[in-house]
Each structure stands twice: as C-alpha cells, then as structure tokens.
C-alpha positions as CSV (number, residue, x, y, z in Angstrom):
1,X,-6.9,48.5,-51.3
2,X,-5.4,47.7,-55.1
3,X,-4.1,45.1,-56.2
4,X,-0.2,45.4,-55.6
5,X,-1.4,46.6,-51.8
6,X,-3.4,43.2,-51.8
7,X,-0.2,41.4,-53.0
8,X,1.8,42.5,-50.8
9,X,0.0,42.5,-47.7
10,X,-0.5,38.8,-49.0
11,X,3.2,38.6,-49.3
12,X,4.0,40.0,-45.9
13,X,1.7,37.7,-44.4
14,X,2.5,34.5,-45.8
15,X,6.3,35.6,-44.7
16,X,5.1,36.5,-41.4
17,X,3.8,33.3,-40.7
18,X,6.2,31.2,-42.6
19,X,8.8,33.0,-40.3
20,X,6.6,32.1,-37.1
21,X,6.4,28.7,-38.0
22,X,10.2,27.6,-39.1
23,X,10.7,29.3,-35.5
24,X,8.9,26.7,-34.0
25,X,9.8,24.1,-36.2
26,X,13.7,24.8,-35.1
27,X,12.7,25.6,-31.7
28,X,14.4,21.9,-29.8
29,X,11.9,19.9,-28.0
30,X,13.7,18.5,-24.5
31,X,14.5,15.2,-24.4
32,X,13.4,14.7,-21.2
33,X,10.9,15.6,-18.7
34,X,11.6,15.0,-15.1
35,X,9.0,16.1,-12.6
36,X,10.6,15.3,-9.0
37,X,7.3,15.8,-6.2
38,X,9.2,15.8,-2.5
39,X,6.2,15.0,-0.4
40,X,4.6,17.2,2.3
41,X,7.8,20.0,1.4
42,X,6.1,23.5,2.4
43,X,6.9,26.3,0.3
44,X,9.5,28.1,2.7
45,X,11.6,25.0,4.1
46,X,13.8,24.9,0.9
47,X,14.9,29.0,1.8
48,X,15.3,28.3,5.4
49,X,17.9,25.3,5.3
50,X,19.4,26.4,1.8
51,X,22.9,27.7,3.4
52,X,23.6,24.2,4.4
53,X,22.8,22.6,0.7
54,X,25.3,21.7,-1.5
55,X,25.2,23.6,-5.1
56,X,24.3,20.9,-7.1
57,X,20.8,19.5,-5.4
58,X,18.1,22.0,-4.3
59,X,20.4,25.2,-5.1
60,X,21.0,24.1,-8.7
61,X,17.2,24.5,-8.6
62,X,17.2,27.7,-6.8
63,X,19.6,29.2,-8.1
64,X,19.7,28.6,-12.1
65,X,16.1,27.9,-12.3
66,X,12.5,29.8,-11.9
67,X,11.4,29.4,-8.7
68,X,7.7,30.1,-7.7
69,X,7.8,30.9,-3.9
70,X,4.1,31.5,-3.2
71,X,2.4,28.6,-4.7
72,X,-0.8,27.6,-3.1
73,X,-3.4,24.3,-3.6
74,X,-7.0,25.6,-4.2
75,X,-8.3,22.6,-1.9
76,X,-9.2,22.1,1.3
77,X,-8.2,18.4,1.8
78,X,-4.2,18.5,1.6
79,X,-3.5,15.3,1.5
80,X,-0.8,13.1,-0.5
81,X,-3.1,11.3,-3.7
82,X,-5.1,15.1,-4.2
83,X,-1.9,16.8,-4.6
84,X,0.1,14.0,-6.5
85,X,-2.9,13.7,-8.9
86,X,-4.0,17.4,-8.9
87,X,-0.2,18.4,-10.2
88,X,-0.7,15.4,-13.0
89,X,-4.0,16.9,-14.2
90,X,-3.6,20.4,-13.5
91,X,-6.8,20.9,-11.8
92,X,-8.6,20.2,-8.4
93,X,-10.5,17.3,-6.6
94,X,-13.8,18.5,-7.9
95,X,-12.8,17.3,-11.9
96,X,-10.1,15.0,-10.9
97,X,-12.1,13.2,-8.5
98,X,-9.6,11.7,-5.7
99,X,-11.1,13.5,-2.7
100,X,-8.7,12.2,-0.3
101,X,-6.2,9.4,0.3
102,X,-9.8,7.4,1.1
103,X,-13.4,8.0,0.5
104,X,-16.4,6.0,1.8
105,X,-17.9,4.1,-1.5
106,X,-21.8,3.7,-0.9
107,X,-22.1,0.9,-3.1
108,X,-19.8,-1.5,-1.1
109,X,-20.8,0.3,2.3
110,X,-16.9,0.8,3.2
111,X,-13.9,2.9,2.6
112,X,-12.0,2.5,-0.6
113,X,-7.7,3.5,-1.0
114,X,-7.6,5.9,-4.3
115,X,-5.7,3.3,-6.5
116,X,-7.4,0.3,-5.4
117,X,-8.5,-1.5,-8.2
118,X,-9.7,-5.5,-7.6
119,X,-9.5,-6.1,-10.9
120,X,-5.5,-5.5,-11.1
121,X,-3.7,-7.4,-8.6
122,X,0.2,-7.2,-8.0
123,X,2.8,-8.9,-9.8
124,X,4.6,-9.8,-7.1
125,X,3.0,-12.6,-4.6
126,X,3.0,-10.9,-1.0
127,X,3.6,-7.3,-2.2
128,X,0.2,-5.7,-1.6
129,X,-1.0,-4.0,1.7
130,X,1.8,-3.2,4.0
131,X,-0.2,-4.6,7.5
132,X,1.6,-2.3,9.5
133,X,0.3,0.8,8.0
134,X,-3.3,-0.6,7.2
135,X,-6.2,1.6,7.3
136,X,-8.0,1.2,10.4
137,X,-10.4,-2.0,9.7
138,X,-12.9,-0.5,12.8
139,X,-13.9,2.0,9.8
140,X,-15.3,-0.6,7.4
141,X,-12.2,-1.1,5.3
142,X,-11.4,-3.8,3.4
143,X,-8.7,-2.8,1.4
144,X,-7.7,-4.6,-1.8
145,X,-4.0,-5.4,-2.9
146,X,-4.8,-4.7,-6.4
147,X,-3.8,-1.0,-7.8
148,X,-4.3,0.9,-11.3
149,X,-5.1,4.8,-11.9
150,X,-8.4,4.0,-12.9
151,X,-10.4,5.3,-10.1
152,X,-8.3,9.2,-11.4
153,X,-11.3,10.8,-13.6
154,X,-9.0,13.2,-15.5
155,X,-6.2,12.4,-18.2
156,X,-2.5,13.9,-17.1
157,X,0.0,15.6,-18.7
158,X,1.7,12.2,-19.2
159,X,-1.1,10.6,-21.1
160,X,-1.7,13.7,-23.2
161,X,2.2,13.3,-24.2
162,X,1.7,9.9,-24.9
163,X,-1.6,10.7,-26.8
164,X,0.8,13.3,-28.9
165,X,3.5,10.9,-30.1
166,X,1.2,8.4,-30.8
167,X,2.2,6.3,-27.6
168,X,6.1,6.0,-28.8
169,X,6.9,8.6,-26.0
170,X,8.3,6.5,-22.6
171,X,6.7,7.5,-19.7
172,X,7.5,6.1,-16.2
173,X,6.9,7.1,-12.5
174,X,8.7,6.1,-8.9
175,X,8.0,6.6,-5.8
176,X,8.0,5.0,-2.1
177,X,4.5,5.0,-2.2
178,X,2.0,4.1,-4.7
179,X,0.1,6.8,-4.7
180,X,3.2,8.8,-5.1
181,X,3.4,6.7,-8.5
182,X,0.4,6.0,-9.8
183,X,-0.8,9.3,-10.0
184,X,2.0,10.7,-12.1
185,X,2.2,8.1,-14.5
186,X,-1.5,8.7,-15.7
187,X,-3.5,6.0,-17.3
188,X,-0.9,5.2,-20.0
189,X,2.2,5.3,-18.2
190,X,4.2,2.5,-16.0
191,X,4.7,3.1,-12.3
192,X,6.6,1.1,-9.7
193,X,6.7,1.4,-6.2
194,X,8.5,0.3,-2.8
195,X,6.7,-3.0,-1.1
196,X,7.1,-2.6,2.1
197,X,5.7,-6.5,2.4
198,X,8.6,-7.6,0.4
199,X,11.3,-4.8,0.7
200,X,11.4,-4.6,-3.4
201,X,10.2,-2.1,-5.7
202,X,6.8,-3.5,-7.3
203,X,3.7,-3.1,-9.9
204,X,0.5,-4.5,-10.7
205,X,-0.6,-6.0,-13.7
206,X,-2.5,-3.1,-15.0
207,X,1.3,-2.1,-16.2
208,X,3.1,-5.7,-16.8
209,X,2.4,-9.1,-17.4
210,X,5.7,-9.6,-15.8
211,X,8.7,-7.6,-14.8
212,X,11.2,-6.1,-16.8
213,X,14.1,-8.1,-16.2
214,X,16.3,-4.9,-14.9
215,X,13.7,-4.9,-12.7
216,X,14.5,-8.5,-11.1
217,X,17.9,-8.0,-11.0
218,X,17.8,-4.2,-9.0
219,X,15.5,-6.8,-6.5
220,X,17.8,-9.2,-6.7
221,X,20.3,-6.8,-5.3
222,X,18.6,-6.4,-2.3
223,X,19.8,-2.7,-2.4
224,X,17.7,-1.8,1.1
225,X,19.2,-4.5,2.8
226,X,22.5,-2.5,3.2
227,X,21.0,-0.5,5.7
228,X,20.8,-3.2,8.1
229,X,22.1,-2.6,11.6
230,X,22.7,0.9,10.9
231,X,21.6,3.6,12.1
232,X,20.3,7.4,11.1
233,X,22.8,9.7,12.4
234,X,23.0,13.3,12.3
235,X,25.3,14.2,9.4
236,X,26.2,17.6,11.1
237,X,27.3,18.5,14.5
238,X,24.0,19.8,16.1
239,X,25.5,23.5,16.3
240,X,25.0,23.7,12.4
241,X,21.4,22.9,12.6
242,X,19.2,26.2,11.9
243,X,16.5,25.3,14.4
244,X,16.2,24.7,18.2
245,X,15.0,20.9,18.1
246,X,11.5,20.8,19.1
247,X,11.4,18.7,22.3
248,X,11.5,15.1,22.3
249,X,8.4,14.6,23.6
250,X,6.5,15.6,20.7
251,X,8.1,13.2,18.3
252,X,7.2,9.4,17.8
253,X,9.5,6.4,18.6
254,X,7.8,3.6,16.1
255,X,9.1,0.3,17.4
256,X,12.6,1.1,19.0
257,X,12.9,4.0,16.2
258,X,13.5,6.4,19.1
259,X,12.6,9.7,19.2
260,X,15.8,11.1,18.9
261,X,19.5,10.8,17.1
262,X,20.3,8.0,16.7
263,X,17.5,6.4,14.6
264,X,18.4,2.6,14.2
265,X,16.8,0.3,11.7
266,X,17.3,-2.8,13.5
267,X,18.2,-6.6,11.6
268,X,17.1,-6.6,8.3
269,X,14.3,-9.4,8.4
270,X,12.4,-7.4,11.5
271,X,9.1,-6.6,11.3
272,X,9.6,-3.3,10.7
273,X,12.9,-2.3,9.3
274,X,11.6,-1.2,5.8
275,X,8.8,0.4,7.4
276,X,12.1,2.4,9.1
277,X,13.9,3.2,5.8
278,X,10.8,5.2,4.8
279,X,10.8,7.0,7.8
280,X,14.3,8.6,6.9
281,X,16.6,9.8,4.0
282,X,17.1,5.9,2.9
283,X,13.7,5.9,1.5
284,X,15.2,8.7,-0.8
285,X,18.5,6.7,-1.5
286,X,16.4,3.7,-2.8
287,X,14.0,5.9,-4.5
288,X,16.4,7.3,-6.7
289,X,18.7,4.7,-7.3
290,X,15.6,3.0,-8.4
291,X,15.0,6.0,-10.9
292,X,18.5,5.7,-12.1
293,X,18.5,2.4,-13.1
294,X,15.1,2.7,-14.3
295,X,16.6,5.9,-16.7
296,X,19.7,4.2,-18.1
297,X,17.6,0.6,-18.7
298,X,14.7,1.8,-20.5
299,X,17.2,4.8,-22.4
300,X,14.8,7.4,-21.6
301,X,15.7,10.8,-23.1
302,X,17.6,8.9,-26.0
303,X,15.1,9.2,-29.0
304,X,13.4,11.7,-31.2
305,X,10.4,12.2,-28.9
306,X,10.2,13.5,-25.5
307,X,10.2,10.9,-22.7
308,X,9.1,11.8,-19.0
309,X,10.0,10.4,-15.6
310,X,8.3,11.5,-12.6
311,X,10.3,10.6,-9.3
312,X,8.1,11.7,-5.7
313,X,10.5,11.6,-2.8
314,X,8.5,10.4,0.3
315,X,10.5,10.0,3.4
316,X,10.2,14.2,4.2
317,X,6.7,13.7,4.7
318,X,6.6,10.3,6.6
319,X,9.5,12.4,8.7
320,X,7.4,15.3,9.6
321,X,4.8,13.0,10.7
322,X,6.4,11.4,13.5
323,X,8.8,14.2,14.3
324,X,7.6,17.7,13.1
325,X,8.4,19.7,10.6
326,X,11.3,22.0,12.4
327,X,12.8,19.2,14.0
328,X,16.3,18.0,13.8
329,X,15.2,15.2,11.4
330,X,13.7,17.2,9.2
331,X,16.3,19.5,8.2
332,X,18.7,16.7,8.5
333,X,16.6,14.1,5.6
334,X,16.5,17.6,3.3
335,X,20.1,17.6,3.7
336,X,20.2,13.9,2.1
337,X,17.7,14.7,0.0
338,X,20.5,17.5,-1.1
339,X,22.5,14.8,-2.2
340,X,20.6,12.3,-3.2
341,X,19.2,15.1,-6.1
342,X,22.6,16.4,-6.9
343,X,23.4,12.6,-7.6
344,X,19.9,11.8,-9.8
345,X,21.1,15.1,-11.5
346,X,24.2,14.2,-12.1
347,X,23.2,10.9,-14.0
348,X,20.6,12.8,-16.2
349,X,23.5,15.1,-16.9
350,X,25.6,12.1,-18.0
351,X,22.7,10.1,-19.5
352,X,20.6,12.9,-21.7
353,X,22.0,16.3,-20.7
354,X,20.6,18.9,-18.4
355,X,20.3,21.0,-20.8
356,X,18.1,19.0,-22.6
357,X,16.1,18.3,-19.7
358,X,12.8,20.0,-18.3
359,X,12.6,19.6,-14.8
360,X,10.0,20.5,-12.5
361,X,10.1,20.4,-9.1
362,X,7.3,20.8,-6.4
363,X,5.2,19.3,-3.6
364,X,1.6,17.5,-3.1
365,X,1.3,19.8,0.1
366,X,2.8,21.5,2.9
367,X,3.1,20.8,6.5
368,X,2.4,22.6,9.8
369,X,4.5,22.3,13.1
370,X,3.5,19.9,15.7
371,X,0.8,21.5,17.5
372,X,2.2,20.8,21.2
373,X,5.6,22.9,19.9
374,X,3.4,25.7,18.8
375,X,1.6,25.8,22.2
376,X,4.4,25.5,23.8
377,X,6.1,29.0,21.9
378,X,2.8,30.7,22.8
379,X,0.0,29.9,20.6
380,X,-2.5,28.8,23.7
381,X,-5.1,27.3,20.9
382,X,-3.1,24.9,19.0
383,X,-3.3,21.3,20.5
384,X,-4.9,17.6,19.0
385,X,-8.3,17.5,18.5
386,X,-10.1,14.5,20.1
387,X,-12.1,13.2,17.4
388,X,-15.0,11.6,20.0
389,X,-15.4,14.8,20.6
390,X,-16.6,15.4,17.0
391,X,-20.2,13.5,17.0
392,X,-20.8,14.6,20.9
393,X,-23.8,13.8,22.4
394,X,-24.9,17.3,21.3
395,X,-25.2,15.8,18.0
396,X,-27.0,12.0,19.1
397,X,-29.7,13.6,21.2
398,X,-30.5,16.1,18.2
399,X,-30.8,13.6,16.2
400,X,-33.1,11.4,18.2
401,X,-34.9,14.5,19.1
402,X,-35.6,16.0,16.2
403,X,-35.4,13.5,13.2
404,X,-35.8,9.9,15.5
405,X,-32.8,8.9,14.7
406,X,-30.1,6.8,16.4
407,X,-26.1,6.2,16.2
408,X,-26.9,4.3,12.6
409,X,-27.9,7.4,11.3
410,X,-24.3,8.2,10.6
411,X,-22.5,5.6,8.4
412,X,-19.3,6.5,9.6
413,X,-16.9,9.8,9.9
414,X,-13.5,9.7,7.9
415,X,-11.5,12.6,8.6
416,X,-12.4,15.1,6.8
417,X,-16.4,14.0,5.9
418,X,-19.3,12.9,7.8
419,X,-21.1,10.3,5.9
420,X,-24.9,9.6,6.6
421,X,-26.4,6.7,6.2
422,X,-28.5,7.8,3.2
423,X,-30.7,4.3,3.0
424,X,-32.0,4.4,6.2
425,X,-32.8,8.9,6.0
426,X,-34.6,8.0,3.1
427,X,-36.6,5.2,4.4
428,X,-37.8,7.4,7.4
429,X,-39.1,10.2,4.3
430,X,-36.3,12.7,5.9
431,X,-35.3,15.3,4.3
432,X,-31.1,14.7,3.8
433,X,-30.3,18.1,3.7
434,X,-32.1,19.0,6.7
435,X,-30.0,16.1,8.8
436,X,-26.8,17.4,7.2
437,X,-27.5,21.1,8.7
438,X,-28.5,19.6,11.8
439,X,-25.5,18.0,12.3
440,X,-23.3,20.9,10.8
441,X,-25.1,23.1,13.1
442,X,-24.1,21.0,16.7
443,X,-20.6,19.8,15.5
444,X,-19.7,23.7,14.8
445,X,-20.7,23.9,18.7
446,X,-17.5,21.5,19.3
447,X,-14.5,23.6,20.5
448,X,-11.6,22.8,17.3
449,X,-14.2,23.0,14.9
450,X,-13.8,26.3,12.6
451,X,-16.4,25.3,9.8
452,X,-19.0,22.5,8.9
453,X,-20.4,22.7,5.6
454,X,-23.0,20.4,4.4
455,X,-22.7,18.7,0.8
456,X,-26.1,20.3,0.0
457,X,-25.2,23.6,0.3
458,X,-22.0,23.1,-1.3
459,X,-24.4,21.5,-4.5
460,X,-26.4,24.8,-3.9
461,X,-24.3,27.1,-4.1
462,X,-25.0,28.4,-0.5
463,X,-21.5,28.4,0.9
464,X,-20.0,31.6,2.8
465,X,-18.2,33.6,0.4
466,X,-14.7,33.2,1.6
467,X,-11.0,31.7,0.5
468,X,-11.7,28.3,3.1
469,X,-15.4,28.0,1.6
470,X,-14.0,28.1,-1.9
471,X,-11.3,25.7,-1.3
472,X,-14.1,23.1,0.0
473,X,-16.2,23.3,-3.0
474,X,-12.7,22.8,-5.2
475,X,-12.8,19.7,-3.0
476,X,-16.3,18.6,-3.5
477,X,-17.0,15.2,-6.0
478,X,-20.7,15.1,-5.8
479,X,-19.9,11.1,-6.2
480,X,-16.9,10.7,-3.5
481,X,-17.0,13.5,-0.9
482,X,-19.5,13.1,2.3
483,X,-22.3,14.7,3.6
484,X,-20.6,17.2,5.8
485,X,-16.7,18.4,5.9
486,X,-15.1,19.3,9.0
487,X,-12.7,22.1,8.7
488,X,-10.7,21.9,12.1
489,X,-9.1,25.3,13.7
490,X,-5.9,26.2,12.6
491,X,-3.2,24.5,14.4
492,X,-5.8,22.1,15.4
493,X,-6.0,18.7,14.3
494,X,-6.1,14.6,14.6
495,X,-3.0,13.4,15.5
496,X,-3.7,10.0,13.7
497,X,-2.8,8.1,10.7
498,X,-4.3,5.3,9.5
499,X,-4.6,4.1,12.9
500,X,-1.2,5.2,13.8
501,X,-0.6,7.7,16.7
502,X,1.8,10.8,15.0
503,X,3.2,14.0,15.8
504,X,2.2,15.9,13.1
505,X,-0.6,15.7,10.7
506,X,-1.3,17.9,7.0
507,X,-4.4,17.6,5.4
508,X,-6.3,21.5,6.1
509,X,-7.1,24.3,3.8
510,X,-4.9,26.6,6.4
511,X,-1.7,28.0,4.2
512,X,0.9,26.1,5.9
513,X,-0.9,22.8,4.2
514,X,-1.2,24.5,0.9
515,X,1.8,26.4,0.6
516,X,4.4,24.9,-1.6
517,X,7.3,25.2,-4.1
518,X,7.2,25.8,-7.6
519,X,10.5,25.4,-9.7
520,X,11.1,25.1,-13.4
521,X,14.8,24.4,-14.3
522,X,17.3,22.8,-17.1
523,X,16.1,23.5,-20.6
524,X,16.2,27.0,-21.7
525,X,14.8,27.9,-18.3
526,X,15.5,31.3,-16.6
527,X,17.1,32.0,-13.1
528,X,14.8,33.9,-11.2
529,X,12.2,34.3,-8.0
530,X,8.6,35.0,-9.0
531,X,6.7,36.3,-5.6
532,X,2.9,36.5,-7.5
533,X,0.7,33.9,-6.4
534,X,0.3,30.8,-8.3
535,X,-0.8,27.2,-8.4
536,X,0.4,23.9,-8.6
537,X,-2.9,23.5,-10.8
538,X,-0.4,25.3,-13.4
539,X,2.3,22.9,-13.6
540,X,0.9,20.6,-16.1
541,X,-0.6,23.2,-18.4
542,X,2.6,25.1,-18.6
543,X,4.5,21.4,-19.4
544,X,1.8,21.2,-22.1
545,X,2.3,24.4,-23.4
546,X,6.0,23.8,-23.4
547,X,5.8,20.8,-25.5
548,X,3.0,22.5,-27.7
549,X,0.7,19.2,-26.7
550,X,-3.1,19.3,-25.5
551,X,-3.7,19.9,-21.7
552,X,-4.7,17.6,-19.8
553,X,-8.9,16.9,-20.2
554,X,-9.7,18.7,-16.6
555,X,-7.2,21.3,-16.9
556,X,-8.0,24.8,-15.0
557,X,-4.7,26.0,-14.3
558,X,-2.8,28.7,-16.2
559,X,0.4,29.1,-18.3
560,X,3.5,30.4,-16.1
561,X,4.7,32.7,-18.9
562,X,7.9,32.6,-17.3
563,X,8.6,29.4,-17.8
564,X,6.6,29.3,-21.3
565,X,8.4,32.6,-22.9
C-alpha cells in the first residue's frame, strides 16, 4: 500500500470512528429508569384479561412497547427473593446466591430470611417481623428484625449505575415486601417497604440514620387507614369476568376475609386489617402512591445522570395464594393494578417525561392454578402433597438399617431441600454422599415426588441431562442449598406458607412457575411481540447495555437486541 493509500485509509478511519462516536456522544441517555416487578404475574395472564384494561396501564405496555411473551427463569426454586434478585443481577441462584425465600444456615443450626441482617436493625421501633406471617418457629427459626442486601452475593444493575456516575445517580426501590425492595435496590441503593407491624412504609439503618422527612409526613397521613370498614368489591358485574370463578371452596378466608366478594378489611386497629390490604389491589394503591411521592420528593429523573426507581407490586401474588390464579380476584386486582399503573404513568409523564423514561416491566415468577380446580376439570394427578409423607418411614428404617441412624440424622426439611445433619454423619465416619442417595433413592418411592437429586451429584456433575436437572443445578449455592432437592410432580405441591394454610402455592421448575413477561417500553423503545425464548436473566444486561455501563459482576444473561438496537 503507498503512502497516499495509507493516508487515506488513515483518514477514512479516523472519520469512521469519529462519526461512531459523536453518534453516541448525541445519542440522549433517559432520565429515568423504572423497572415495575408485579409479583407471581405468569407470562400469559396479561393477554388473557387485556380486553378489559384500560389503554393507559398494561396496554400502554403492550401495545407501544416490546413485549417478550415467552420468557422463562432458568431455576428450579421460583420463589419471590430468587426472582427479585435474579432480575437485579441478571443471573441465577448459583452466582447470586439467595436460594430461596429461607435457607438453613449450619453455623447457627436454624433457618435464616434472605435479607436478615442482625447487624441492621429497623428505624422504626415495632416495624420488624410481621407475627402473623412468621416463619414457622417448629423449623428452628429465629428470625431477626434487622434487614440489608448483604446476604445478595452479586452486584445489580443499580449498583453498577451508581458505580458509573460516581454514586451521584439516585437510586430507590418500593415494594409491600422487603424482599420485593431490597433486592432491587442493590447494595448502594435505598429501599422502603410496608410494616405490616406498624401499617407505615419502613427501612433499616443499613439505608438511614433517620427518615427522610417526606417520609414522616406520607406516615403521618395514615394513607392505609382510609380503607377502614370497607370492603373489596368487584368492580365489574360478574358477566364481564373472562373466567368461570373457580369454586369457593378452593380459596382461603383469612380471618373473616371470606372467600368470596365481598372481601372486608374490618376496623382499622384489628389484628389483621393491613395484613388484608396486601391481600388485595390496596396493597398496590399504597405501593404506588408511596412511589409517587417518593418520585416528586427526591426529584428523580430531574438531573444530568440517569436515576432509577424500581416499584414491585405484591398484592397479585399474595391474591393467587389464597384464591388461585383464575379466580375472580385475580383478574379483578389486575384490573386495579390497570389503574393504579396508568396513574404511576401518568405522574412520570408529568414529572420527567415518558419519553425520557426506560421502563421495564416483568415478574419474579409465575403461578399455577390451584391444584383442587385442576383435578376437578380433569387432571386426576394434581392435588396437595402431604409433606409427612416426604421422610416416610421408608426413609427412617433405611436409615437405621443401613447407616445406624435415627430421626437426628436429618436436621430438618425446608421445602424445597433436605438438610442432613452433617456433624453427627461425620462423627459416625459416614460417607455423606452415600446418605444423601439413600435418601433420594426412598423419597423418589413417595407418590408426588418427580425427582430427588442429591447436592453431591449436583457438585459432580452427575445429574440427568434434562431442562428440570439443569434448572436445579442453576439453583445450587454449594454454601446455601441442602443436601437433597425435592422436585414435586407437576400440579403437585405443599399448600403451605410459612405456616399458613393456602390455595395456591409457586415455587417449581414446571413452566407455569417460570413463565413470565418481558416488556421494554417509553424511551426510543419499539412496539412489537417477540415469541423467541428468553430470560429474565437478560433484563439487567440489556439495561446495562442501554446505558453503555458495566453489567452487573454475576451477569449470564444476554442483550435483547430489540430493545438495545
């Protein structure tokens, strides 16, 4: 090549990349980020009940922006802290390292909540552990009232944004629960979330040293209390509805509740009255107008960097526990879900423009029917699984046989792990992995039982080559996870919840439980349907790739070029 070849080729590349950059020097960064998470929403409820959605909620979403419909989790235990913190890091249980809502912490020789942190407590005298909903104490739990994000082994989209702009970007996170919260706020972010205990929206000091004071004053309102007396009505008549209501009988009336329309939530000071506004759209209302005052006080979306607010909307998924998820109350709380999202829109609109907004809608998990309703249409198998029936005697008298064992031998079983009592295998020169295949062997003798894999052969790399296997070993935390996972039939499972008797219960590798929505909307974003299979693993990495920031430290998910073009 000569010389004026040389210069030119020179030329044209220093042009070439010139050009490349001042595009994405003059490409406009959104102001704002807001991922909404609607809990336990599976992907195809938001197509069935669309026709009777406003246009400015869920069919603004569906309508005007990109809308994955077959987006599946990659792990087997669906359950609300994996998804919340798997769609924050953008990768599964095995990196991130929350294993389920609880896992059974050897050192302490008990059960341990995700956030719990001792060394946080809450800001708020009174606003820790909700006794109503408290983990079963037979299953040696001893919860504590302090929460941080600590215990989440991965950084999040959130903290690489904050890590980006040199921690000037604000980052918040809402929710009912504070899982819901914790987990999308990352390490760096601030989260608040709904006291039951106290009926106000709270923190701990891992965040604060004290409350904001718009914080005080939205308590001070005591916004819930105007739900007092009330009660949860249908807000159509019932010929509207899309679905037969599944019988009566299968649904849960939690302290006068009732099992059918309509739903009241008794005097305001009763024991459980907020316990009732989660379990229906007014855990949404309160939700957002949280966010919305949260939004407007702290001026998010107002300066040069991009800020992020991550609102999870809980109440569908504490409704399709105690009434199913094609009930009447289901469709009807996605109704006021409609319009409590075209309202939250609304106020972005007004405060920082939709069109400077990214927002990314999606869900920690999906749901299955109640399994009575789907014996009752004709699926003889599905029914609630007994869980004594889980360490039968099949499984004592092999034990004894075989290793000398007794009932100590297994620490405890916490849906969806056996734990063995490690100490006392070790003491008697046993070998561990040979107890854990005996046990996996008799309990896949139990009738509801579709798969028992031991932790060994998941560490081995000795599980059956199939999509269920895979998803376990996405679920496995060598630390966290026990000895042996249960994977229960489909349409089969424990119909409790932290000690409370439901109708409905999420939490398998079955696609109904990982099946859910995937939409990208607002900023410069595309109206269309994308059928391909996806991940909710690729929500954070395509948010990352948006803002041209690092992913997340765990990330395994993928770009949606859709979204990213």
């Amino acid at each position: 090549m000569n010389k004026l070849s040389l210069s030119l080729c020179t030329v044209a590349c220093v042009i070439s990349a010139s050009t490349s950059l001042s595009v994405l020097s003059a490409e406009k960064a959104p102001k704002l980020v807001l991922q909404i998470t609607v809990d336990g929403l599976r992907g195809d409820l938001l197509d069935r009940y669309k026709h009777n959605f406003g246009d400015d909620g869920f069919n603004y979403l569906l309508n005007k922006g990109t809308h994955y419909t077959n987006a599946h989790y990659q792990h087997s235990n669906t359950e609300t802290i994996v998804g919340h913190v798997s769609l924050a890091t953008g990768t599964t249980p095995s990196v991130h390292g929350m294993v389920g809502n609880v896992w059974y912490d050897r050192s302490l020789d008990r059960l341990v909540y995700n956030v719990e942190d001792e060394n946080y407590h809450m800001l708020s005298a009174g606003a820790g552990i909700d006794k109503s909903t408290e983990i079963d104490p037979t299953q040696k739990t001893a919860l504590m009232d302090g929460r941080s994000p600590i215990p989440m082994l991965s950084t999040t989209f959130s903290d690489e944004l904050m890590l980006a702009t040199n921690g000037q970007a604000k980052v918040y996170s809402v929710s009912i629960k504070d899982r819901g919260a914790i987990s999308l706020a990352g390490h760096m972010g601030k989260a608040f979330w709904f006291s039951k205990a106290q009926g106000e929206f709270a923190t701990s000091n891992y965040y604060f040293d004290e409350y904001p004071q718009w914080v005080n004053d939205w308590n001070d309102r005591k916004m819930p209390q105007q739900y007092a007396d009330k009660n949860w009505q249908l807000s159509l008549a019932k010929q509207d509805y899309t679905l037969v209501d599944s019988s009566a009988s299968h649904k849960i009336d939690l302290a006068g509740f009732n099992n059918q329309f309509p739903h009241p939530y008794g005097a305001g000071d009763s024991k459980y009255f907020t316990t009732k506004l989660t379990l229906s759209p007014a855990g949404d209302e309160i939700t957002a107008d949280f966010a919305k005052t949260l939004l407007t006080k702290e001026t998010l979306g107002q300066d040069k960097h991009t800020d992020f607010l991550a609102v999870s909307f809980s109440s569908n998924d504490y409704v399709v526990h105690m009434f199913g998820s094609n009930s009447l109350e289901t469709e009807d709380n996605l109704l006021h879900l409609d319009k409590t999202l075209a309202g939250l829109f609304k106020h972005v609109d007004k405060q920082v423009g939709l069109e400077n907004t990214l927002i990314v809608l999606s869900a920690d998990h999906g749901v299955p029917e109640t399994a009575p309703h789907v014996h009752d249409i004709g699926y003889q198998d599905a029914g609630y699984f007994e869980v004594d029936n889980l360490l039968s005697q099949g499984v004592k008298k092999r034990l004894k046989q075989e290793f000398g064992l007794g009932d100590d031998a297994i620490s405890l079983f916490s849906d969806p792990y056996i734990y063995l009592n490690r100490e006392l295998i070790a003491k008697k020169n046993l070998s561990l992995a040979d107890v854990q295949a005996a046990i996996a062997q008799e309990v896949m003798k139990v009738k509801g039982v579709e798969m028992a894999i031991t932790s060994t052969d998941i560490e081995s790399n000795r599980v059956p080559n199939s999509r269920v296997g895979q998803l376990v070993i996405n679920n496995h935390h060598p630390q966290r996870s026990g000895d042996v996972y249960i994977v229960f039939a489909p349409r089969k499972y424990i119909n409790d919840l932290e000690g409370l008797v439901i109708a409905s219960k999420h939490g398998s590798p079955w696609r109904y439980d990982t099946h859910v929505p995937i939409i990208f909307a607002g900023y410069n974003i595309k109206g269309q349907r994308i059928d391909r299979e996806v991940t909710p693993y690729d929500i954070a990495p395509t948010l990352s790739n948006k803002l041209r920031i690092t992913l997340p430290s765990g990330a395994t998910g993928l770009v949606l070029e859709e979204v990213s073009k």
